[in-house]
N, C-alpha and C positions, 0 to 999 in steps of 0.2 A: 504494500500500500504506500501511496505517497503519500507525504506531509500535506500537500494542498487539497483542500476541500473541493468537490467538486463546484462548475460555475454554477449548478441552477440544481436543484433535489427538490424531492417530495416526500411527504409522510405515506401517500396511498398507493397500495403496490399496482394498480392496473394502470399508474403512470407511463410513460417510459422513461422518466427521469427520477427513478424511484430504487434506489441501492442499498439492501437489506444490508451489507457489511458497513457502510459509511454510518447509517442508522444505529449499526448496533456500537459503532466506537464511541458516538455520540458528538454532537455537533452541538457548540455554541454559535448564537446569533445575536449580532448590535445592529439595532435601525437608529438611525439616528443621538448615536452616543446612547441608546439605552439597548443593555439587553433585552430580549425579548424570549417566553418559555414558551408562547402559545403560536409559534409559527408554522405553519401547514404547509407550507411551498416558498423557495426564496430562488430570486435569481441574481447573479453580484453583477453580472455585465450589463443588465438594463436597469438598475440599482429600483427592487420590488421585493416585496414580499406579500405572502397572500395569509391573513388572520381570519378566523374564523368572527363571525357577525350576531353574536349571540345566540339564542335557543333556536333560532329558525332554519329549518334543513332544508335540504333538495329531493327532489324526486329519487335519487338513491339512497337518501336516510342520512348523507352526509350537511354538517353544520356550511350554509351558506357561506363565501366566503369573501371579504372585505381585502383589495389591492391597494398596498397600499407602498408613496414611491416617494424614493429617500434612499440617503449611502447608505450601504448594506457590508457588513465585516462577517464572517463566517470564521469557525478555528474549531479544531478537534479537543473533544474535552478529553480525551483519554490519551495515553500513549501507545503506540501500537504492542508494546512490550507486556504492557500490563493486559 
C-alpha cells in the first residue's frame, strides 16, 4: 500500500471508487480546517465532499446526501504496520 490516500473514495461498496483495504486502514478527513467523522464520499482534486443531510433517505434506504465544496486534506489514520 502507499502512503497517499487515494484522490476520491466512498463508504458504499456498489461505488466504483469504493476500497474495502483503504476503508479498513482508516482514513482521516479536514474540510475546511475542520475535521470531519461523518463523510460519505470525498474527492481532493475537485476539492468536495459528500455528508449525509439528516434523517431523510433515498429510494435505496441510503441517508440523502449534502455536496458540499471547500479544500479537502485526506491522511491514513493507521500505519500500515500496525
Amino acid at each position: 500500500m502507499t502512503d497517499t490516500p487515494p484522490d476520491r473514495l466512498s463508504i458504499y461498496p456498489d461505488s466504483p471508487f469504493y476500497d474495502y483495504d483503504v476503508l479498513a486502514r482508516g482514513i482521516g478527513v479536514r474540510f475546511r480546517g475542520e475535521e470531519k467523522t461523518t463523510v460519505e464520499e470525498y474527492c481532493i482534486s475537485e476539492g468536495w465532499i459528500k455528508v449525509s443531510a439528516g434523517k431523510a433517505v433515498d429510494r435505496k434506504g441510503r441517508p440523502l446526501q449534502l455536496t458540499l465544496k471547500g479544500p479537502v486534506e485526506v491522511w491514513y489514520k493507521e500505519d500500515p504496520a500496525a
